[in-house]
N, C-alpha and C positions, 0 to 999 in steps of 0.2 A: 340456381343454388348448387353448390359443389358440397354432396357428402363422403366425409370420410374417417375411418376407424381406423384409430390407431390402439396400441396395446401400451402405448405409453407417452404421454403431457408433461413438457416443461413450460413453466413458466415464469416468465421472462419481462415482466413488466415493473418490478420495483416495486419498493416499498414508499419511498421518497418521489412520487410522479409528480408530486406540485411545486412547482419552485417556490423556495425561500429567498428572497433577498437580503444581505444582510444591512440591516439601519445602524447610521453613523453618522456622525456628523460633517456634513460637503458631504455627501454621496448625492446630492439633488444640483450642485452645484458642476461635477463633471461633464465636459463638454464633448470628452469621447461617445465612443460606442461603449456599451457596456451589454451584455446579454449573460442570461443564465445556462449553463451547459444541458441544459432541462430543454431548452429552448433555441438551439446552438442556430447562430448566425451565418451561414454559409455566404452569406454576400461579402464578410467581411474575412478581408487577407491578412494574416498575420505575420504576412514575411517582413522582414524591416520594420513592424512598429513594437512598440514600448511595450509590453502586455504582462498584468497582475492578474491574481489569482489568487481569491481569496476563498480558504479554508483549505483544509487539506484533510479531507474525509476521505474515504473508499473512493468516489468519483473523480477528483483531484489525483489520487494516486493514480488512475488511470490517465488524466484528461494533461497533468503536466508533460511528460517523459513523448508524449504526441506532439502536442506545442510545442518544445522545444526544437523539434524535429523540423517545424515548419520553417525555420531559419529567424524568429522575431532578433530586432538588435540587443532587447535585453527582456526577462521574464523574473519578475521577481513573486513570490507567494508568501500572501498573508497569514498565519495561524494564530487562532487563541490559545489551543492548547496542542503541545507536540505528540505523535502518535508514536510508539511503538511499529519496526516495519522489522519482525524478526527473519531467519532466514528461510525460505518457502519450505529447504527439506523434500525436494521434487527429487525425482532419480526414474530412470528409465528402467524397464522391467524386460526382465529375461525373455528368450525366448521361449526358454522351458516352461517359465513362470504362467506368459499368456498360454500357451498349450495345456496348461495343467488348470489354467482358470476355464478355460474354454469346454475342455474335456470333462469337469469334474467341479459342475456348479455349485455344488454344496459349501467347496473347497473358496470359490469365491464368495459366495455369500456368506461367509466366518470371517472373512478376511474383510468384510466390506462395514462387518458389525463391528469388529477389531477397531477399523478409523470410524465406524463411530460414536462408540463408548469411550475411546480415548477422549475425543473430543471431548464429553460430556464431563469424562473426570474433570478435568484440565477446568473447564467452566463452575462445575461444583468448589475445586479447591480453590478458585480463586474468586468466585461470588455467593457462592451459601454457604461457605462452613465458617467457623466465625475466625475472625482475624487470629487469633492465638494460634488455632492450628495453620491457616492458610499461610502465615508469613514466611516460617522456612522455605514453602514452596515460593510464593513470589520472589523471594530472595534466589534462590537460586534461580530462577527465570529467568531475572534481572542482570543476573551478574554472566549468564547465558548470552542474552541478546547485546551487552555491553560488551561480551567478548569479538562474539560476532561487526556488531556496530565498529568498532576499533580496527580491526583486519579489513571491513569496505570503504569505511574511508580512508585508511592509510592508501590501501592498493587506488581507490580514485583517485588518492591527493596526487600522487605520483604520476598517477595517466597523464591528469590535468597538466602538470608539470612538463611533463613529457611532451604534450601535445602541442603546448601554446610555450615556445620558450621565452618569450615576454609576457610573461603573465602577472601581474600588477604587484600579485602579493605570494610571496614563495617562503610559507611555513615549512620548517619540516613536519616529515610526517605526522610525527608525531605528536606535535604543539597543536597540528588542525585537527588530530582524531582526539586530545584530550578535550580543548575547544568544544568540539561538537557533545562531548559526554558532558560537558557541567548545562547544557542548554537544556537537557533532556528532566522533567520530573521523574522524581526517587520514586514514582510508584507508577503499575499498569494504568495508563488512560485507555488507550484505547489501539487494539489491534489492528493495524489495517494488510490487505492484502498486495501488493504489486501487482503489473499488467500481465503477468506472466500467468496468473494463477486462476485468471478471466476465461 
């Protein structure tokens, strides 16, 4: 037996460990492979086949932008309901910064309660205080992440654009990041993170 002390436990096992499959009607009827990302199929190659992707939770945001990578000929993903993917807000820190967190622990540990009481407001204004007050704030969130959403997909549309000069369907920008803004629900469902933030 191997012991040892550490001064500090992450853990890393999920809350979600059991796979859920989702029931539909013909899901018993497909003749492919199908496996749960719980469960991930290593025998099976994803380069050149067809491959869906149903839901698009936390895991999905990680498990698509992978997939895709893998070369399949086409990937399309299923949702019930659209998430929220606002902008991470990541930025790299000074050199003085870490020196000054390093040096002068106190100074980080203020700074670490900072992100996370912020967090905590941000969850109070927008799931316990009662909708009269919370709205303003969701509204401005909304119209926040709808800024942002509108400026990543223009700049995609145009990658796309760019990339592939026979590309089937050539919106301007502007008509695909409108597009994309009426698909989205008028209200927070549900936050998810990107793989960035993993």
């Amino acid at each position: 037996a191997v012991v040892s002390t550490q001064s500090t436990g992450v853990t890393g096992v999920g809350l979600l460990h059991k796979p859920k499959r989702p029931a539909f009607p013909g899901a018993t009827e497909f003749r492919g492979t199908t496996f749960h990302t719980n469960t991930w199929n290593h025998d099976c190659q994803l380069e050149g086949k067809r491959v869906a992707i149903i839901g698009t939770g936390a895991t999905s945001v990680q498990a698509v932008p992978c997939i895709a990578k893998m070369g399949p000929e086409k990937l399309v993903v299923f949702q019930r309901s659209p998430s929220w993917i606002p902008n991470r807000g990541n930025f790299r820190y000074w050199d003085w910064v870490k020196t000054l967190f390093r040096y002068c622990p106190p100074i980080h540990t203020l700074y670490r309660w900072f992100i996370f009481l912020r967090l905590e407001l941000v969850f109070l204004l927008l799931f316990i205080l009662p909708s009269s007050f919370s709205s303003p704030v969701v509204s401005g969130l909304l119209s926040l992440i709808q800024r942002y959403l509108h400026r990543s997909v223009t700049k995609h549309t145009m990658q796309t654009v760019k990339d592939r000069k026979k590309a089937t369907s050539r919106l301007s920008d502007g008509m695909q990041a409108d597009h994309t803004l009426r698909q989205l629900p008028s209200g927070l469902q549900q936050r998810q993170r990107s793989p960035g933030d993993v």
